[in-house]
C-alpha positions as CSV (number, residue, x, y, z in Angstrom):
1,X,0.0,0.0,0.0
2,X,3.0,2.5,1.1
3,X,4.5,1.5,-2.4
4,X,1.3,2.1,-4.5
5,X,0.6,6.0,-2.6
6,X,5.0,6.7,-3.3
7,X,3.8,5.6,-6.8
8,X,0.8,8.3,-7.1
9,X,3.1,10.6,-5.7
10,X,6.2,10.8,-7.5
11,X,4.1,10.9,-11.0
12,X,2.0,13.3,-9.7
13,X,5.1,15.4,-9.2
14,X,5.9,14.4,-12.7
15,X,3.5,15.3,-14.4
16,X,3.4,18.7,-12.6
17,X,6.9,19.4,-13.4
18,X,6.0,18.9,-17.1
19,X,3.7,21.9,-17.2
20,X,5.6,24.4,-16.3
21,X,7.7,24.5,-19.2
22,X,9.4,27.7,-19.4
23,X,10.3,27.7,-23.0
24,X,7.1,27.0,-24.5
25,X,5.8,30.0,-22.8
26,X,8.6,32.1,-24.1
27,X,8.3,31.3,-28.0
28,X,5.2,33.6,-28.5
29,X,6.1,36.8,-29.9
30,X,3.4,39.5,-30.4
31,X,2.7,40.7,-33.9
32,X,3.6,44.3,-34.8
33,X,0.0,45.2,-34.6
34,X,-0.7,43.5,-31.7
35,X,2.0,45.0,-30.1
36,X,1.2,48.3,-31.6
37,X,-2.6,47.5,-30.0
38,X,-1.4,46.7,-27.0
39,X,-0.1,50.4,-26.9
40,X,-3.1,51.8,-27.8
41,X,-4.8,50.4,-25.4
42,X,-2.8,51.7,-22.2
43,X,-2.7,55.2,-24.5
44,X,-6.5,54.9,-24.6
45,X,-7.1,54.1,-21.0
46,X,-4.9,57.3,-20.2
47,X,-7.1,59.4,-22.2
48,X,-10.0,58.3,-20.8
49,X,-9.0,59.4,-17.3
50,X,-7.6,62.6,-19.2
51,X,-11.1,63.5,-20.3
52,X,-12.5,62.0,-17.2
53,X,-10.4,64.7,-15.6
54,X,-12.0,67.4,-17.9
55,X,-8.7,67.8,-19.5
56,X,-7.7,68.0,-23.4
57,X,-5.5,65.1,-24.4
58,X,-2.4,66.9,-25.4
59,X,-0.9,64.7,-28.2
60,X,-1.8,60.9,-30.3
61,X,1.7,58.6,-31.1
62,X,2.5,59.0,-34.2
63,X,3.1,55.3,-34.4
64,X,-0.5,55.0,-34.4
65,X,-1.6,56.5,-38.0
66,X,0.7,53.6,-39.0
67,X,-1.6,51.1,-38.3
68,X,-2.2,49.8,-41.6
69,X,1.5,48.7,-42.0
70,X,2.1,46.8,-39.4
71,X,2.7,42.9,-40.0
72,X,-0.9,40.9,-38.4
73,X,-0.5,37.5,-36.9
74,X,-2.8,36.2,-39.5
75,X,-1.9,38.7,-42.4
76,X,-5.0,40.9,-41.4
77,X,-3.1,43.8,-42.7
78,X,-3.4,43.0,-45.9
79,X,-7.2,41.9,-46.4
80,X,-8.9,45.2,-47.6
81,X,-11.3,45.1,-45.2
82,X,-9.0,46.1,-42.5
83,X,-7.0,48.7,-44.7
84,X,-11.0,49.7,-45.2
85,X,-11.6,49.7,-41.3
86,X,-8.0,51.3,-40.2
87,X,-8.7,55.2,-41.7
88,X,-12.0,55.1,-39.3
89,X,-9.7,54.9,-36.9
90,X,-7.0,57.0,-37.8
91,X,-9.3,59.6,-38.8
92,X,-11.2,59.8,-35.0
93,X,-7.2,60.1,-34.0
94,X,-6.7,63.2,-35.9
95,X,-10.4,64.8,-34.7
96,X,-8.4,64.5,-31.4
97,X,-5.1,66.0,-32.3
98,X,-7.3,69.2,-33.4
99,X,-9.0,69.1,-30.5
100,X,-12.6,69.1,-31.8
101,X,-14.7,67.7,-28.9
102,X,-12.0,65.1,-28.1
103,X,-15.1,62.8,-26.4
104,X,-16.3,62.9,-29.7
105,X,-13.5,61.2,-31.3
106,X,-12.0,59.1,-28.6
107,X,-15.3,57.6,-28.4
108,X,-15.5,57.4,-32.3
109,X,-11.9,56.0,-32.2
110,X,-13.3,53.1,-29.3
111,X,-16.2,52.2,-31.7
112,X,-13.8,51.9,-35.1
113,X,-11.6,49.3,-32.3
114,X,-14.8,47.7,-32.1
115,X,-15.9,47.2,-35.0
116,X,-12.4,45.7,-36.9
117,X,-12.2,43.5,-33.8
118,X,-15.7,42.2,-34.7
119,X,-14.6,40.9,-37.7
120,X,-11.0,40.4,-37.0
121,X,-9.7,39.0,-33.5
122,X,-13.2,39.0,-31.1
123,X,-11.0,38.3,-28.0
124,X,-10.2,41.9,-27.0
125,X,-13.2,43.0,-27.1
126,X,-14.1,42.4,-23.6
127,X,-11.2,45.0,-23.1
128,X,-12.1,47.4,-25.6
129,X,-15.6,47.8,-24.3
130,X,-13.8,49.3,-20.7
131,X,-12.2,51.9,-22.9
């Protein structure tokens, strides 16, 4: 009986020592554009709170109106839906650069986020709609 529990117990540690494999978790590497999205969401959050504030939002990255050239994990980039979807986007951008009723256009700019990733990638939605 002691032999069969030692048994149980050693593979148990087995087989938990198999899932923590450090290097399978490493080989992911974001996209361009999903890195770049990744940026626009913390930029977006910070605007938020900016306007929340009753502040003006003082500047966009440039890095954003670049959107459309950025490699996709899937090749999204090129489809022309999503060069279609991407000037929504970069157009709300620059109605908040010139500072025409920035809620306006940060909430356009949520919305044009929301409807690529409707067609394209679903899973960040659940974060877009806190923006």
């Amino acid at each position: 009986m002691k032999w069969i529990i030692f048994s149980a117990f050693v593979l148990t540690i087995i087989a938990c020592g198999q899932g923590n494999n450090a290097e399978k978790a490493d080989m992911y590497k974001a996209s361009e554009l999903s890195a770049m999205m990744r940026e626009m969401v913390i930029w977006s959050n910070e605007a938020k709170a900016t306007l929340a504030a009753g502040d003006t939002i003082q500047e966009v990255p440039a890095s954003f109106y670049k959107l459309v050239d950025k490699t996709a994990t899937r090749g999204e980039h090129l489809e022309d839906a999503f060069k279609a979807m991407a000037p929504v986007y970069t157009n709300a951008l620059k109605g908040i650069e010139r500072k025409d009723s920035q809620q306006f256009y940060y909430s356009m700019s949520i919305q044009a986020c929301k409807n690529c990733h409707s067609v394209y990638c679903g899973g960040p939605l659940a974060v877009i709609n806190q923006l």
